[in-house]
Residue, then its C-alpha position, 0 to 999 in steps of 0.5 A: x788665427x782662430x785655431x789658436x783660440x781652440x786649442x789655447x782657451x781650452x789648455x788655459x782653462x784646464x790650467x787654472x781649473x787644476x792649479x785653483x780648484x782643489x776638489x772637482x765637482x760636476x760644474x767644473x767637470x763640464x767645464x772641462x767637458x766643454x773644453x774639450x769639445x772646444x779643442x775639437x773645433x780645432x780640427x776643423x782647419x782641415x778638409x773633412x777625409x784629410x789625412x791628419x799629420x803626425x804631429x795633429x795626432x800626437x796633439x790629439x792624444x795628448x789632450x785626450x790623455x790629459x783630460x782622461x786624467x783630468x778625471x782621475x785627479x781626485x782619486x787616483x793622481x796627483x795636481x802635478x801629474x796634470x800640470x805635467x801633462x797639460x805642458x807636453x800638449x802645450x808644447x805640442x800644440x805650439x808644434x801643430x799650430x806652427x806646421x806649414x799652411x794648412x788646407x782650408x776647411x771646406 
């Protein structure tokens, strides 16, 4: 359950970051940076040298891709473009946390 946590504050900070804030500074730059860090925490469901499934893959991508262009909003793409990417990881996220058991951490 508390996965859920790492992969749900991160999607809805990036969400309300990018649908209230219309020009990025450096606090919600690391806030976004946090974020991210906090995404990560994700991947500790799994045994440390487990292969990851496809779908965690995709969902990690996905995120990077995100936040990659999460910097680039301002200069180069458009609010929408972000909303449309932070709704593909949505759906693959919801794909990753419904996977069948997960090995615990050790």
């Amino acid at each position: 359950m508390k996965y859920a946590f790492f992969c749900s504050i991160p999607l809805i900070i990036y969400i309300l970051i990018n649908n209230l804030v219309a020009h990025l500074s450096w606090p919600y730059f690391l806030l976004v940076l946090l974020s991210f860090l906090l995404f990560q925490m994700a991947r500790l469901r799994f045994s440390r040298g487990a292969v990851l499934p496809p779908i965690t893959k995709l969902n990690n991508g996905a995120f990077y891709a995100t936040t990659v262009a999460f910097a680039l909003r301002d200069q180069f793409l458009n609010p929408l473009v972000i909303n449309l990417l932070i709704g593909i990881t949505v759906c693959l996220t919801i794909a990753d946390l419904r996977q069948t058991k997960k090995e615990p951490s050790l």
